[in-house]
C-alpha positions as CSV (number, residue, x, y, z in Angstrom):
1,X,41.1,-20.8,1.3
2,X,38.7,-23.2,2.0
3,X,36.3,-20.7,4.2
4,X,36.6,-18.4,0.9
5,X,35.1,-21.3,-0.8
6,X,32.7,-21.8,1.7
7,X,31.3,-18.5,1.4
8,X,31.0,-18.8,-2.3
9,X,29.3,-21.0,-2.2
10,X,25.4,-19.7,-1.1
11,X,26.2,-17.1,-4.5
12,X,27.0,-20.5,-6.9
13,X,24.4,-22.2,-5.7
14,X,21.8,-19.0,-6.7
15,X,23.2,-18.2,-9.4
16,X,23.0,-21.9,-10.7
17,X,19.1,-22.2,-9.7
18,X,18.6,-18.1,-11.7
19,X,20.0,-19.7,-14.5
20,X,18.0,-23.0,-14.2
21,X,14.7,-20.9,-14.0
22,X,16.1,-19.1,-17.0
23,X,16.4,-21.8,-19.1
24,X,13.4,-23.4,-18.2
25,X,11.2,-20.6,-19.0
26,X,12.8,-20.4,-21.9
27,X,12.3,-23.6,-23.0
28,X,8.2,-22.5,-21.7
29,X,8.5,-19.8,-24.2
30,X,9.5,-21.9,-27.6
31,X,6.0,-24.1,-26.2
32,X,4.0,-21.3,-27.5
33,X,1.3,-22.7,-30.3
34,X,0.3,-21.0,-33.4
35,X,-3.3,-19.9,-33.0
36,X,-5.0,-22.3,-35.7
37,X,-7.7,-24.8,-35.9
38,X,-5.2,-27.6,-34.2
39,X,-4.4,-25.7,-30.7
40,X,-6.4,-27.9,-27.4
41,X,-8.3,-25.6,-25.6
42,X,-5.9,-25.9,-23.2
43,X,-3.1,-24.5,-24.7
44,X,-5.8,-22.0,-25.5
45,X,-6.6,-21.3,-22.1
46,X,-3.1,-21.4,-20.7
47,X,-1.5,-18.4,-23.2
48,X,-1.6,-14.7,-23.7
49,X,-3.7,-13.8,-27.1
50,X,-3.3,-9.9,-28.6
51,X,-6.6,-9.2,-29.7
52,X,-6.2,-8.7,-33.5
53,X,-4.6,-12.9,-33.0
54,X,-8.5,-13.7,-31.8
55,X,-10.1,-11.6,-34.3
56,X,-7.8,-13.4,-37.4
57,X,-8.9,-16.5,-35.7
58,X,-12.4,-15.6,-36.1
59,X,-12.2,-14.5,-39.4
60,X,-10.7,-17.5,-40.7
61,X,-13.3,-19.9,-39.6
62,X,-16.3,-17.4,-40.0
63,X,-16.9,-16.9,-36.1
64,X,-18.4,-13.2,-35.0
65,X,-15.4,-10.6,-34.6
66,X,-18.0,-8.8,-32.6
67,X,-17.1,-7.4,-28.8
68,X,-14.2,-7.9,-26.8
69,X,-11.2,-10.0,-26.1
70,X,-13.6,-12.2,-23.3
71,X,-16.5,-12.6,-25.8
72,X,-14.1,-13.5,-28.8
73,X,-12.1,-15.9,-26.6
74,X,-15.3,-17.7,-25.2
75,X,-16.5,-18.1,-29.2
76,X,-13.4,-19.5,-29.9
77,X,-13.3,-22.1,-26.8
78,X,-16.7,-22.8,-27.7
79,X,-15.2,-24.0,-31.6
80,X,-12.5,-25.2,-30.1
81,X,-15.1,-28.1,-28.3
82,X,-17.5,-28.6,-30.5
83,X,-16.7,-27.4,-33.9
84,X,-19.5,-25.3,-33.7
85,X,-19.9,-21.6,-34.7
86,X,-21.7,-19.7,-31.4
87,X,-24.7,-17.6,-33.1
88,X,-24.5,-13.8,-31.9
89,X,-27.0,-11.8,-31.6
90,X,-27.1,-8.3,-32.6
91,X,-27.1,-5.5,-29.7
92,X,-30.7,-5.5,-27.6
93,X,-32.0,-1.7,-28.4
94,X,-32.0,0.2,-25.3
95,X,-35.1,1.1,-23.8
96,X,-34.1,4.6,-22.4
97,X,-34.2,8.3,-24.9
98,X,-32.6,10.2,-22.4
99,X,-29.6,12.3,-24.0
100,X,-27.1,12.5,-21.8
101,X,-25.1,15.0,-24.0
102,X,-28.0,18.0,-23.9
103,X,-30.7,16.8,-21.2
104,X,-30.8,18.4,-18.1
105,X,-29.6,16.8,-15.2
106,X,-30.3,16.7,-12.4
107,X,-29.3,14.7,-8.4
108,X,-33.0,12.9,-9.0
109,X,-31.9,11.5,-12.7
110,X,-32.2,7.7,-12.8
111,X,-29.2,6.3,-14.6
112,X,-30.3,4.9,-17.5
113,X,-29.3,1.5,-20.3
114,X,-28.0,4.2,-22.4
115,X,-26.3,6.6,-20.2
116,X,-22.9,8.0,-21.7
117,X,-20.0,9.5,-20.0
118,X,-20.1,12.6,-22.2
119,X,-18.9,15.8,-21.7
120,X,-22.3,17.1,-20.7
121,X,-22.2,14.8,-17.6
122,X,-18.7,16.0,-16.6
123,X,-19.6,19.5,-16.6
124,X,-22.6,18.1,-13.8
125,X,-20.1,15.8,-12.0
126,X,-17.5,18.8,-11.7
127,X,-20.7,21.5,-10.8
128,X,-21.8,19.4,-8.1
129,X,-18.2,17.7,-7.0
130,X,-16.0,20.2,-7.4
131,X,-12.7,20.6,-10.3
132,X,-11.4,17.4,-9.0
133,X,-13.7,15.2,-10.5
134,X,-12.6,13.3,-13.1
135,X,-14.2,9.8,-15.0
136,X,-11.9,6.5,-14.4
137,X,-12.4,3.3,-15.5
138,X,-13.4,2.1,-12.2
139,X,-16.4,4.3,-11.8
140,X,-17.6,4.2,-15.0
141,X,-17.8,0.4,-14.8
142,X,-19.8,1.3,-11.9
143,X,-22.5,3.5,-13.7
144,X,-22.8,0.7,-16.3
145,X,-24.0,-1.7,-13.8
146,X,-26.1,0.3,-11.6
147,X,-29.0,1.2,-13.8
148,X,-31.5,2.2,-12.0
149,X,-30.2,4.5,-9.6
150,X,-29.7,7.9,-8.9
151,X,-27.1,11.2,-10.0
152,X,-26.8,11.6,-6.4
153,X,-26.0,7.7,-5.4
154,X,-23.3,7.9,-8.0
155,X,-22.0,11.2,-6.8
156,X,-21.5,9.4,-3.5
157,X,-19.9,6.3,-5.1
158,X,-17.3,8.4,-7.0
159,X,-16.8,10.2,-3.3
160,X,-16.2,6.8,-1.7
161,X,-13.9,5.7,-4.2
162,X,-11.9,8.6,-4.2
163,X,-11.3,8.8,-0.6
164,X,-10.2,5.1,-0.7
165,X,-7.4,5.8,-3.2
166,X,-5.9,8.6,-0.4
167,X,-4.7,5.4,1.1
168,X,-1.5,4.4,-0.1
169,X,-2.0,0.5,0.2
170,X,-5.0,1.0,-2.0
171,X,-5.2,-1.0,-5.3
172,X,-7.9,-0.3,-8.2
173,X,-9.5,-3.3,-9.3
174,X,-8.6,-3.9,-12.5
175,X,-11.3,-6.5,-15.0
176,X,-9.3,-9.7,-15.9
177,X,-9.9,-8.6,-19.6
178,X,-6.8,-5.9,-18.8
179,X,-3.9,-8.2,-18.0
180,X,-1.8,-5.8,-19.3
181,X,-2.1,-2.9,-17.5
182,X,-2.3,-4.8,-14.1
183,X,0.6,-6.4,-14.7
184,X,2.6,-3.1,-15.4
185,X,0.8,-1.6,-12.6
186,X,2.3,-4.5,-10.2
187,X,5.8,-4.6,-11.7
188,X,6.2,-0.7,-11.6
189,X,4.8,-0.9,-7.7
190,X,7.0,-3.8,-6.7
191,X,10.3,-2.4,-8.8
192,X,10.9,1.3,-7.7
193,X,14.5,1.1,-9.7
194,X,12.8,0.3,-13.1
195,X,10.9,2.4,-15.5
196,X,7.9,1.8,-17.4
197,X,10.0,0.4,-20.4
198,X,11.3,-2.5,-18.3
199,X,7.7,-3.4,-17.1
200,X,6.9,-3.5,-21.1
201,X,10.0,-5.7,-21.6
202,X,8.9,-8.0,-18.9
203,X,5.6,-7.8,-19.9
204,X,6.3,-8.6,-23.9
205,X,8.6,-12.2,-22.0
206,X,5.8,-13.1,-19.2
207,X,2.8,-12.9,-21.7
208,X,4.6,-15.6,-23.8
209,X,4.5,-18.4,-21.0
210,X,2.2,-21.0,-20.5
211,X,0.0,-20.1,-17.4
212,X,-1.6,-16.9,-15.8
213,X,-0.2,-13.3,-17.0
214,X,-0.1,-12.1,-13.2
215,X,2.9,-10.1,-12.3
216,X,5.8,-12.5,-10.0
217,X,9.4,-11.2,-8.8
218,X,10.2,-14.9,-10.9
219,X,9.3,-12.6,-13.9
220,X,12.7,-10.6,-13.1
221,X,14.4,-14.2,-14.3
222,X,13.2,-14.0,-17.4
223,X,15.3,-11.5,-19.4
């Protein structure tokens, strides 16, 4: 009887700390501040915002709805310490007329401050690569911040990157801006048993705590 009890016992004693990291989470979710004039920047800082929360932020104190989720979050961290409204300025023109939906392209074309990822340039990208190009976030990011250079040097890039993701162990990089779809990419790669509308369940839990958004097998905890 007593061995029975013995062996129990490892089982009790996880079960008991699940349910304690359960309940403390839990208690972590209820922490969650309303998005008004009387958060701390560090609740600010420490919690998951939707964008449409920033932007109603924004609006209500008269701060620039203007750009992304970084550039509203910054404005509103800025008000947040001083009481100040951060002056925006309104887009610098770009210095470049090349179309890239009708102008002809060519390896030699300098990627310019306005360049596009239209269909014109997929049409080049697929002449000169072959059917099995394709634009992804990661190389586009790429041609926005290598102005300057070449058809051909981005022809190679999107070469480089695709023979990288042949490897199984490799990982896109993903901007910080995206928590959302690096965390489902992690859950779904680290939980082969559960399906895309588990990682959104887990996702829609995790987003509500105080700290980073960054997928953790703790996550599985917090249902």
């Amino acid at each position: 009887m007593n061995r029975d009890i013995e062996k129990c016992q490892p089982l009790t004693s996880d079960f008991a700390q699940a349910v304690a990291t359960v309940q403390r989470d839990n208690n972590r979710v209820m922490e969650r501040p309303e998005l008004n004039d009387n958060i701390s920047v560090t609740d600010f800082k420490e919690f998951y915002w939707l964008k449409n929360e920033l932007i109603d932020f924004c609006k209500s104190n008269g701060i620039s709805t203007i750009g992304g989720k970084k550039e509203l979050a910054d404005r509103i961290i800025a008000f947040l310490q001083t009481g100040t409204i951060t002056k925006t300025t309104t887009k610098e023109q770009t210095k470049s007329k090349f179309d890239w939906n009708n102008a002809v392209i060519t390896l030699d074309t300098i990627i310019t401050d306005n360049y596009r990822n239209s269909e014109h340039v997929r049409a080049f990208m697929k002449q000169e690569i072959g059917s099995s190009f394709h634009f992804n976030t990661e190389f586009m990011q790429w041609m926005k911040q290598n102005i300057g250079k070449t058809v051909s040097e981005a022809i190679t890039e999107w070469k480089r990157m695709n023979e990288l993701k042949k490897n199984k162990n490799y990982r896109t990089t993903i901007s910080s801006q995206f928590e959302y779809n690096a965390y489902i990419r992690d859950f779904l790669a680290d939980n082969k048993d559960k399906t895309l509308k588990d990682a959104i369940q887990y996702w829609k839990l995790k987003r509500n705590q105080r700290g980073d958004n960054a997928y953790s097998k703790k996550d599985l905890y917090l249902s």
